[in-house]
N, C-alpha and C positions, 0 to 999 in steps of 0.2 A: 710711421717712421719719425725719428726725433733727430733734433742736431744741436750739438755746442756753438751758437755764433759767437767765433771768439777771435782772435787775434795776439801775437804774442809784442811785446812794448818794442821789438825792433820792428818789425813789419811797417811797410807805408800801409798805414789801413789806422781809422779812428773810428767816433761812433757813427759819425752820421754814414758808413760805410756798413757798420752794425745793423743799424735803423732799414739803411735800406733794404739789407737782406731777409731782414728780420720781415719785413712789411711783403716782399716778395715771395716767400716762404709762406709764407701766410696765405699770399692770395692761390700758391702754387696746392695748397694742400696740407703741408707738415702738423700733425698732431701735440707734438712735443719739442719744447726746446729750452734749454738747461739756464736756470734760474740762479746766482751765486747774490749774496748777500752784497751790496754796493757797485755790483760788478763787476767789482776785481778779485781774482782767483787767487791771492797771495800764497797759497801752497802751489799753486803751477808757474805763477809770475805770466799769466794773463790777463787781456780784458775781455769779460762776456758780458752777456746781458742778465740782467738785475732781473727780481722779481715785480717791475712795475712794467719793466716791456711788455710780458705775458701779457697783462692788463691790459696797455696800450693796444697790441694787437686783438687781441677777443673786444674791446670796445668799437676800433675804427672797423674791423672787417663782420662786425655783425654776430659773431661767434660765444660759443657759453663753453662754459666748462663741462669737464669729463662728466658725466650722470652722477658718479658715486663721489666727488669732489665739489660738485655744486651743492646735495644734499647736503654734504659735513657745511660747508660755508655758510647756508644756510641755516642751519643746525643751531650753530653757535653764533648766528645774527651776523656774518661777516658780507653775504650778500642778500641784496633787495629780489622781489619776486620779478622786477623787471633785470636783470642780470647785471649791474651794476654793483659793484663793496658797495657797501654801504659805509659812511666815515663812522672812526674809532667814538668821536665825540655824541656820537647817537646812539653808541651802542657799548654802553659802560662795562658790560659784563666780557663781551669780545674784548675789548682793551684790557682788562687785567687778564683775562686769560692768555694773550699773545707775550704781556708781560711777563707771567708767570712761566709761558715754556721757552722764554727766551731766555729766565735768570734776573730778570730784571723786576722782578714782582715784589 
């Protein structure tokens, strides 16, 4: 099961309110949770969590990626055999690839 940790810009609710659910969820179980580029949703006019959260929690709780997800990351030099990315600047070929399906290439 997956969830959107988000919040809408009136709510009394910020990231470290994010963070914590996000870290709680995590240790509760949750498989999936919704990823937006910067963390803010400007088509819905929310804040969610970014694609480094994901990271952040698979690092601090000990956790690796989906089997078929890990494969492609590794595929394409994005992650080390010990479950960590690996950085862009050690892996020249991932870095224009990310460029290139971003538009930015």
């Amino acid at each position: 099961m997956g969830v959107d940790i988000c919040y809408t810009n009136h709510a009394a609710a910020d990231g470290d309110d994010m963070d914590s659910l996000l870290t709680l969820l995590g240790v509760a179980g949750v498989n999936f949770i919704m990823g937006v580029p910067g963390g803010d949703d400007i088509a819905l006019g929310y804040q969610s969590t970014s694609f480094h959260d994901a990271l952040y929690a698979r690092e601090v709780l000990g956790l690796r990626p989906a089997p078929e997800f890990e494969a492609w990351l590794q595929g394409v030099g994005l992650l080390g055999d010990d479950g960590l990315m690996t950085p862009l600047s050690a892996s020249p070929a991932a870095g224009r690839m990310l460029a290139d399906m971003s538009g930015h290439g």
